[in-house]
C-alpha positions in Angstrom: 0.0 0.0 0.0 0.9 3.2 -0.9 0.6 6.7 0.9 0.3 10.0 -0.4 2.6 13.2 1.5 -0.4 14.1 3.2 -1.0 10.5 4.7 2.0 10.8 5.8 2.3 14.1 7.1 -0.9 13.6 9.1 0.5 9.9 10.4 3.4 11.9 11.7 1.3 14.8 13.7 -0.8 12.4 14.8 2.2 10.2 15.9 3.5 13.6 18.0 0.2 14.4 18.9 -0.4 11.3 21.1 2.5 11.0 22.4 2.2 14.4 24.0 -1.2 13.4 25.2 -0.2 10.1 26.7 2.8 12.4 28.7 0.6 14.9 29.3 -1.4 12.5 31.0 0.6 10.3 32.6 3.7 12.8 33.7 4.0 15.2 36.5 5.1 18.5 34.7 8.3 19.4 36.3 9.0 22.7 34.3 9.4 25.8 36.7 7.8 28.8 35.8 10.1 30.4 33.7 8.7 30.6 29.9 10.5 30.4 26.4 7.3 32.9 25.2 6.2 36.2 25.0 3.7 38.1 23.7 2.6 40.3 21.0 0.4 42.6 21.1 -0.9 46.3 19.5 -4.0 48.3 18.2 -4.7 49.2 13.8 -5.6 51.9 13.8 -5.8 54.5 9.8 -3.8 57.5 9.1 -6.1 59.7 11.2 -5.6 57.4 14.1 -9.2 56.0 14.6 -9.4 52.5 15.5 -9.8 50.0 12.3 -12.1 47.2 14.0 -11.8 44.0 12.6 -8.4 43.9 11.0 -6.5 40.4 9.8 -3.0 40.4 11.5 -0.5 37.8 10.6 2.2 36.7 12.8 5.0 35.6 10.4 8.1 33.6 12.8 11.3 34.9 10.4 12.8 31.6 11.5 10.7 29.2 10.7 8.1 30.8 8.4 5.9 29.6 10.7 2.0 31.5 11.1 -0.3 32.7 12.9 -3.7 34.5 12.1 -5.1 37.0 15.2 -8.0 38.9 14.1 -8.6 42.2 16.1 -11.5 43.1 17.8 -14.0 45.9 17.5 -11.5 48.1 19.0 -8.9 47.7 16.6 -6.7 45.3 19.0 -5.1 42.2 18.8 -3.0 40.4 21.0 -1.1 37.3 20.5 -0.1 34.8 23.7 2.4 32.0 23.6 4.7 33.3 20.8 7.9 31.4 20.8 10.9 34.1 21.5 12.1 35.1 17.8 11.6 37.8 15.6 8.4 38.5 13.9 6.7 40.1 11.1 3.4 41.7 11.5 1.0 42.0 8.9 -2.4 43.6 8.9 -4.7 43.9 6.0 -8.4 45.2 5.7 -10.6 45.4 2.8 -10.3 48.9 1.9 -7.0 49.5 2.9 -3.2 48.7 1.7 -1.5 45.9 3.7 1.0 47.1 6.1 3.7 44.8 7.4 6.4 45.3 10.0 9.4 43.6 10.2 12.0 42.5 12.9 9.8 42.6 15.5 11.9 41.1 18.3 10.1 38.6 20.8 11.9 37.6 24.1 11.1 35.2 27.0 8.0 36.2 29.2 8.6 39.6 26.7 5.6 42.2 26.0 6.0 44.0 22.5 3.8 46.5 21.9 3.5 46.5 18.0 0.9 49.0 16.8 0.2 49.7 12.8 -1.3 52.4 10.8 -3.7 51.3 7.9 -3.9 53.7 4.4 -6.4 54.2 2.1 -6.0 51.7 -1.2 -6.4 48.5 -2.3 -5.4 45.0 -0.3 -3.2 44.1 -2.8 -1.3 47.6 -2.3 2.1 46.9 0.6 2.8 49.7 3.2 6.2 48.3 4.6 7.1 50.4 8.0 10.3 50.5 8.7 10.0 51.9 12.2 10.6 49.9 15.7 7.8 48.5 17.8 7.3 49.6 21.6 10.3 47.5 23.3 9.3 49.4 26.4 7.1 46.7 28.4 3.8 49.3 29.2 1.4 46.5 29.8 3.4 44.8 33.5 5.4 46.1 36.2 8.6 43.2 36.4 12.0 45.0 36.3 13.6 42.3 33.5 16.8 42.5 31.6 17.3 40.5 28.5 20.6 39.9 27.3 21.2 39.0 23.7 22.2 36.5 21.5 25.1 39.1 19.5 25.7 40.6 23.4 26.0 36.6 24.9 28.5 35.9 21.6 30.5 39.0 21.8 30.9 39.5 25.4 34.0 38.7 27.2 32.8 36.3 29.5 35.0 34.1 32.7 35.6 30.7 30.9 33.1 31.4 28.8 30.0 30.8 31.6 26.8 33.2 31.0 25.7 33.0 34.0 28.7 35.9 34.9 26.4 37.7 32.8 23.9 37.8 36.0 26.5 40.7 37.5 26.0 42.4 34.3 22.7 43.9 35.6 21.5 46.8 37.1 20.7 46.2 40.8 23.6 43.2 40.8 26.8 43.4 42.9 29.5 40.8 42.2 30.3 38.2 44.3 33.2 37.0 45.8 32.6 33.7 44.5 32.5 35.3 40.9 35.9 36.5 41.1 37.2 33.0 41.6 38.0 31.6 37.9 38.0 28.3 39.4 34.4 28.8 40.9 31.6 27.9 38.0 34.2 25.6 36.8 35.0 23.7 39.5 31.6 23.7 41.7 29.0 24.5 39.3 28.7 27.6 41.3 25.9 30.0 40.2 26.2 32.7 43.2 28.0 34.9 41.1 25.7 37.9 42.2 23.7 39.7 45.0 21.1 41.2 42.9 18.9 43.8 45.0 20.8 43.2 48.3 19.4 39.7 48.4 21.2 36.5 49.7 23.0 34.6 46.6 21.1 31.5 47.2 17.6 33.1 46.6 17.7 33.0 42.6 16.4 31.0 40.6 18.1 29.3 37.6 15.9 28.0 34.7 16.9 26.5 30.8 13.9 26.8 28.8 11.5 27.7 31.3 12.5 24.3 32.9 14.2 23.7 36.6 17.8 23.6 36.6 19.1 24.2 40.0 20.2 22.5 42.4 17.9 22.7 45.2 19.5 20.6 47.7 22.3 23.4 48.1 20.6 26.3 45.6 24.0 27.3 44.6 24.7 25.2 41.5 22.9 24.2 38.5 22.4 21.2 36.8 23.5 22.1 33.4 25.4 24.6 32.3 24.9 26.1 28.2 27.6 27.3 26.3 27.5 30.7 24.8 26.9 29.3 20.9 23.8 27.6 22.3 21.8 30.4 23.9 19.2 32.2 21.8 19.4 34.7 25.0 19.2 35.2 29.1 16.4 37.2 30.4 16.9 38.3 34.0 13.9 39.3 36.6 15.6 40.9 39.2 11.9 42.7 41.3 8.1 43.3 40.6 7.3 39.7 39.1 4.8 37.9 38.7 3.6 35.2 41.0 4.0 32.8 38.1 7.8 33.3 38.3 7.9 32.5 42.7 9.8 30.2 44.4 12.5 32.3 45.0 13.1 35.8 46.6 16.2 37.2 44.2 16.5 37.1 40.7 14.9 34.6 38.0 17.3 33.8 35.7 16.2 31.6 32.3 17.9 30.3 29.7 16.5 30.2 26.0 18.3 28.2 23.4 19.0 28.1 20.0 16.5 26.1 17.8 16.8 25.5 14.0 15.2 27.7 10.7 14.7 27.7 7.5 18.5 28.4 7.0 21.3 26.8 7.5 23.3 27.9 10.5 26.2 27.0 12.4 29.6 27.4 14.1 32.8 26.1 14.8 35.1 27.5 17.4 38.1 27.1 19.7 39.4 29.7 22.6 42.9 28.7 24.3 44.5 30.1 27.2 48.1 29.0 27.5 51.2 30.1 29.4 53.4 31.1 26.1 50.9 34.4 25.9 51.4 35.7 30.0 54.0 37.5 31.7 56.5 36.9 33.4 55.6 35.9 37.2 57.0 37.3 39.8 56.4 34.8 42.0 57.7 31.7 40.2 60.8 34.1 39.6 61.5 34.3 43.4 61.9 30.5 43.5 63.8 30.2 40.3 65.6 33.7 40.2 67.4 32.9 36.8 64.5 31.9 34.9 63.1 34.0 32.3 60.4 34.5 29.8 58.3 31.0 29.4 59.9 29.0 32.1 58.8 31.9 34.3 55.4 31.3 34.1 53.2 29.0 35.3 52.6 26.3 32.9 48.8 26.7 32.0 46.6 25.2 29.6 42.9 25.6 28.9 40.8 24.6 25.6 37.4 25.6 24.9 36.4 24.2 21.6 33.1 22.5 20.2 30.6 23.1 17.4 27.0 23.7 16.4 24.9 23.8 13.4 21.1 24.0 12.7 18.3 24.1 10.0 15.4 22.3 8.2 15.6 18.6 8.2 16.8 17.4 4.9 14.6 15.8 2.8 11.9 15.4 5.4 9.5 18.6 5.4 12.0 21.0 5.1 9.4 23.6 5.7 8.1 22.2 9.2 10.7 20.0 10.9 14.2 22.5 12.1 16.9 20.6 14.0 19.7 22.2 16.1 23.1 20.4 18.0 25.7 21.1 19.6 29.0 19.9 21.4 31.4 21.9 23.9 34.6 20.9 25.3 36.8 22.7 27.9 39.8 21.0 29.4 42.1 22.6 32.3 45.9 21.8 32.5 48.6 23.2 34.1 50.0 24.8 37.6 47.1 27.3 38.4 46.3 27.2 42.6 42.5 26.1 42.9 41.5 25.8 39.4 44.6 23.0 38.2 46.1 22.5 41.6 45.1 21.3 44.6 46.9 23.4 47.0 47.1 22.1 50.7 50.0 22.5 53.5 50.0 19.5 55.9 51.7 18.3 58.8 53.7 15.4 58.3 56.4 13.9 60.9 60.1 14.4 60.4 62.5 12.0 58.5 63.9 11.6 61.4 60.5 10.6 63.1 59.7 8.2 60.1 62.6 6.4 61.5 61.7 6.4 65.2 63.7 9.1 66.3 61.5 11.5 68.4 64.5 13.6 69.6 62.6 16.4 68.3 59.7 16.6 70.4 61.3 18.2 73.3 64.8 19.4 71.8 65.3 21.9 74.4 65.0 19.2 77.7 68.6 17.7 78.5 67.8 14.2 77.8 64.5 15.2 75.5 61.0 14.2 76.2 60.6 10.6 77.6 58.5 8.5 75.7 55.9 6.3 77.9 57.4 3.0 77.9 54.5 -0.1 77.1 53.5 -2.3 80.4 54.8 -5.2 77.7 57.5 -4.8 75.6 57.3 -6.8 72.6 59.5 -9.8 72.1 61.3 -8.4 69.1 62.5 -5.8 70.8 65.0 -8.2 72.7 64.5 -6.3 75.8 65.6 -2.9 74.1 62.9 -0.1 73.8 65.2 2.5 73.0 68.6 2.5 71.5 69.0 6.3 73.1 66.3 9.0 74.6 63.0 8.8 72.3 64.9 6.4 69.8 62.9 3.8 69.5 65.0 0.4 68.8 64.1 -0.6 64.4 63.2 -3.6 65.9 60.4 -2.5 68.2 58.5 -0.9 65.3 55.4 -2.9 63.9 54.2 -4.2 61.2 52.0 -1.5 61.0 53.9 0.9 62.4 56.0 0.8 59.8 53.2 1.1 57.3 52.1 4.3 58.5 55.5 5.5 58.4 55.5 4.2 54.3 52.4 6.4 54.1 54.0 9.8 54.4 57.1 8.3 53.2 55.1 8.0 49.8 53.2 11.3 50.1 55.8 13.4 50.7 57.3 12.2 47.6 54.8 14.2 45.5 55.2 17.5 48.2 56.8 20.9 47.2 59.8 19.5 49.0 59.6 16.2 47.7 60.6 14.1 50.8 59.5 14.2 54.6 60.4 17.5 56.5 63.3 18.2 59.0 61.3 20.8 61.1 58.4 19.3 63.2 56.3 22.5 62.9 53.0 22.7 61.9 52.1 23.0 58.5 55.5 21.7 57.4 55.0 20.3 54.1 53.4 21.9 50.8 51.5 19.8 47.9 50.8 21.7 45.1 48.7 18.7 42.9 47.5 18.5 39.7 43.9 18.8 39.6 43.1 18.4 35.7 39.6 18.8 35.0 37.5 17.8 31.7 34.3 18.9 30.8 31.9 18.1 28.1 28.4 19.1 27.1 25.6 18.0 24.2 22.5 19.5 23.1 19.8 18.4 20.5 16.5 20.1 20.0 13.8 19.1 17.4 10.9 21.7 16.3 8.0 20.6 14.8 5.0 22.9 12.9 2.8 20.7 10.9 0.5 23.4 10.8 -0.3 27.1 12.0 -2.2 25.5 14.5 0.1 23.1 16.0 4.0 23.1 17.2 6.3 20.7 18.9 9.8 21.1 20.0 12.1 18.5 22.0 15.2 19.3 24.0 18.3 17.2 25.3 21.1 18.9 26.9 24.1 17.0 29.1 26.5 18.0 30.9 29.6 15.2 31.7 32.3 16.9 34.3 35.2 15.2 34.9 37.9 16.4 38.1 40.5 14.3 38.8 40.8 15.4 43.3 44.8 14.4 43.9 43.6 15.3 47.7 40.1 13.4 47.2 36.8 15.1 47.0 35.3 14.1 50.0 37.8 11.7 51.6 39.1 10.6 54.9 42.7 11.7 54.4 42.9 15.2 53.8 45.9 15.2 55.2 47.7 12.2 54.0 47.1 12.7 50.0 47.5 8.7 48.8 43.5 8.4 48.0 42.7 10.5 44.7 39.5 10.2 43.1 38.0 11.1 40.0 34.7 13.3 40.3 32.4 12.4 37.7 29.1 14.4 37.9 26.4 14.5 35.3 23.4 16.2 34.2 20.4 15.8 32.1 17.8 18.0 31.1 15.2 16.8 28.7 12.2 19.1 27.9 9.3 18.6 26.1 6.7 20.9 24.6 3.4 21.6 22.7 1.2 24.4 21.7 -2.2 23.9 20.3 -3.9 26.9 19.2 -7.7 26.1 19.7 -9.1 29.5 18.3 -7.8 32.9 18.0 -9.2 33.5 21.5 -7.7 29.8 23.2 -4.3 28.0 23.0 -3.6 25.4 25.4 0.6 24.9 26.3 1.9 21.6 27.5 5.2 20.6 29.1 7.2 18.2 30.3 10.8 19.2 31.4 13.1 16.6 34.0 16.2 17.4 34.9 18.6 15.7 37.2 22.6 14.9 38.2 24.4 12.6 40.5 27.7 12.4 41.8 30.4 9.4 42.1 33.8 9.4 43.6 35.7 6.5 42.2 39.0 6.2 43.7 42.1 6.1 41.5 45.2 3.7 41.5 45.9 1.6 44.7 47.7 3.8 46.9 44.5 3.8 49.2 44.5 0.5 50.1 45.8 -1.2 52.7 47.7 -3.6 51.0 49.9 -1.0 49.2 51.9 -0.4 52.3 51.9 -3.9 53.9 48.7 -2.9 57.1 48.1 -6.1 58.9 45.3 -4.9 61.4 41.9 -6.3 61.7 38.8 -5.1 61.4 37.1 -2.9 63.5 40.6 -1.7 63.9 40.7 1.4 61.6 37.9 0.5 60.3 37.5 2.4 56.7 35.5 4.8 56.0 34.3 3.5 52.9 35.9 0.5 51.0 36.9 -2.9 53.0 40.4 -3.0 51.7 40.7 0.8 52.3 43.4 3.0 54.5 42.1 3.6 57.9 41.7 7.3 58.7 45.0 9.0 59.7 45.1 12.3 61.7 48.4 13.0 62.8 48.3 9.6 64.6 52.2 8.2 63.5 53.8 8.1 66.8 50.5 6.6 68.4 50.5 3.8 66.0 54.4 3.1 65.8 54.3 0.4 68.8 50.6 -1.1 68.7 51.1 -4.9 69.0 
């Protein structure tokens, strides 16, 4: 059997259309209240300025081609609800008159254009083109809302290229402390990049297509972040909005991406920081005084590169089905404190003490400090504790004992100083890690119009972040750093979306957005078992804190541990 273009185009709206329905029906919505519409609205009125009742205005999407017919009322005034953020022409006509049309007519998220037009005498048939702005002014609601632009999100210097910096851009925003801290949105997902209106950072709201995307366990960090060459743009409410946008007491921020056309679009890009195009540092110089020009900079290395493109669907109703996708990739390298290096200063025992010589703890007491002698002295020992004062005998050391000791023997390999310290002062021993960090994220997004009645859209957007933690992100040996980890963290967003315009008068919108992350720690290599340095305990005895064969947590606790039987 065969099928006809319009079988099939009405197979595959009706396909869309039920499954919409059956999630519609069967799904929670999760979307927040942030929008990816606007509205358009305005009054025809003739040359004298009396109203012109009745009027045909079309709604042309520049984008898409997509239409819409709003008739206006007895009064002359129209008003069109749910228009998806682009730019518009408007086009009335009235028997009697010439047809005036308007172009660029820009839309943005939860946006209010005023778009009114003048009608002349003539025939239909007859084209009045005005050339002259709408109202961008919002006059119809009180919210005090910024957008920010595609050409402004593109063009805009912006910290490792995040847009939610942008935030601090706005009037009534103060930066952060956290926003001066290149390593913070990298590293921590950290939205609190501004106070806006005095409030507390983890009031706003964070949104990608009018759909959820913060964290709410903590409020401070999103799900998802977009590159710039995905964003179609940001609009900020920062006071005065509507209930519909509650939830939080700060600013509403949402996120509108880019969706396909009738043209081909695209880009391809790559932006590099690297250490061959700084300075000199002055402080690398002080501890290598001869060095000059490249090996007196920190090394450094950051890549930002990816791609997008977007468009009609090939040979599949180029006119009605758009696709857009998109990769980004940033990867961190190099000798930068708190975004590439884990910096830490730990206390670690002496050589000397690795070796049982305590001499040290008392230096200034004529025979030292006496070390508690044991109410049994181990056999091995041969009846000799100490070979001098606090010198334990080699032979009086434990299994164990000893293993600790191999611990910071091992860690202080990878210090500054690159062996165990001769001073037994606090904070005696530097680490300055690397703490590479590779970050990924995808985007897709599907628009449907089989008719001027009807519109679809899906979106997928994933983040994959990737931090290698030399000092672990959440282990139980700060202080000892044998137990790396690699922090793997995703997030998904998918969104789904229908508008059905019932009558000039009616439209129904549907959608489904869920977004969601998790976090795993994996350890890396076997330095953080107990097997690597020969421990012979038994359980409860240092009893991990999470894996069976793991280290047993260590807090300063060498000379404790150096004669347990």
């Amino acid at each position: 059997m065969s099928h006809t273009k319009s079988q099939r185009s009405y197979c595959l709206t009706l396909f869309v259309f039920g499954a919409f329905l059956v999630l519609a029906l069967l799904l929670t919505p999760g979307a927040g209240a942030q929008d990816i519409f606007g509205r358009i609205s305005g009054t025809i009125t003739d040359a004298s300025g009396a109203v012109v009742p009745n009027a045909k205005v079309t709604l042309i999407d520049e984008a898409t081609q997509a239409r819409r017919d709003v008739p206006a009322d007895r009064n002359g005034f129209y008003a069109a609800d749910d228009m998806a953020v682009s730019t518009y022409t408007v086009v009335a006509e009235k028997p009697g008159f010439k047809t005036t049309t308007q172009k660029g007519n820009v839309v943005h998220a939860g946006g209010r254009l005023t778009v009114d037009l003048k009608l002349q005498i003539g025939v239909v048939t007859e084209t009045v083109e005005v050339t002259g702005a709408a109202i961008a002014v919002n006059t119809t609601s009180g919210e005090v809302a910024t957008t920010i632009t595609q050409d402004q999100i593109e063009n805009l210097a912006l910290n490792q290229r995040h847009y939610e910096s942008l935030v601090g851009l706005v009037p009534g925003a103060a930066l952060a402390g956290s926003g001066t801290n290149p390593a913070a949105l990298t590293i921590n997902y950290n939205t609190s990049v501004a106070n806006t209106n005095g409030q507390r950072l983890d009031g706003q709201n964070w949104s990608v297509d009018g759909g959820f995307n913060l964290d709410s366990g903590s409020n401070n960090s999103v799900f998802n972040q977009v590159g710039p060459d995905f964003i179609s743009e940001v609009t900020i409410q920062t006071s005065n909005y509507d209930a519909e946008f509650g939830r939080s007491a700060s600013a509403t921020i949402n996120v509108v991406t880019k969706s396909g056309g009738t043209h081909y679009h695209g880009s391809a890009f790559e932006y590099v920081q690297n250490n061959i195009f700084n300075a000199e540092n002055a402080g690398t110089k002080l501890t290598a005084p001869t060095a000059t020009g490249y090996l007196a900079v920190p090394p450094f290395h950051y890549n930002d590169f990816g791609w997008s493109f977007g468009g009609p669907a090939p040979f599949i109703q180029k006119d009605k089905l758009f696709f857009f996708a998109g990769q980004e990739f940033k990867k961190f390298r190099g000798v930068y404190p708190g975004l590439t290096t884990a910096t830490s200063a730990q206390t670690f025992p002496t050589a000397a003490e690795a070796q049982g010589n305590f001499t040290d703890l008392n230096p200034g007491a004529p025979k030292g400090l006496t070390l508690t002698t044991p109410a049994v002295i181990p056999a091995s020992c041969g009846g000799v504790l100490y070979t001098a004062p606090n010198v334990i005998n080699p032979s009086c050391i434990t299994g164990d004992g000893a293993a600790v000791a191999a611990i910071y023997t091992q860690a202080a390999k990878m210090s500054v100083l690159g062996g165990l310290p001769t001073s037994p002062t606090g904070g005696n021993l530097t680490f300055n890690l690397a703490n590479p960090l590779n970050l990924r994220e995808d985007i897709a997004r599907i628009d449907y119009h089989p008719s001027d009645k009807q519109s679809f859209y899906f979106r997928y957007l994933h983040d994959s972040v990737n931090i290698y933690n030399p000092l672990s992100t959440f282990g139980p040996n700060p202080e000892v750093p044998v137990n790396p980890d690699l922090r793997y963290r995703p997030g998904f967003n998918f969104q789904l979306g229908w508008v059905y315009l019932i009558s000039p008068t009616l439209i129904n919108e549907a959608k489904f957005n869920a977004d969601w992350h998790s976090q795993r720690t994996p350890p890396q290599g076997n330095l953080f078992t107990t097997t690597a340095f020969g421990f012979k305990y038994n359980l409860p005895l240092g009893q991990p804190n999470m894996f069976p064969t793991g280290l047993p947590q260590i807090t300063r606790t060498f000379r404790l541990l150096y004669l347990r039987n």
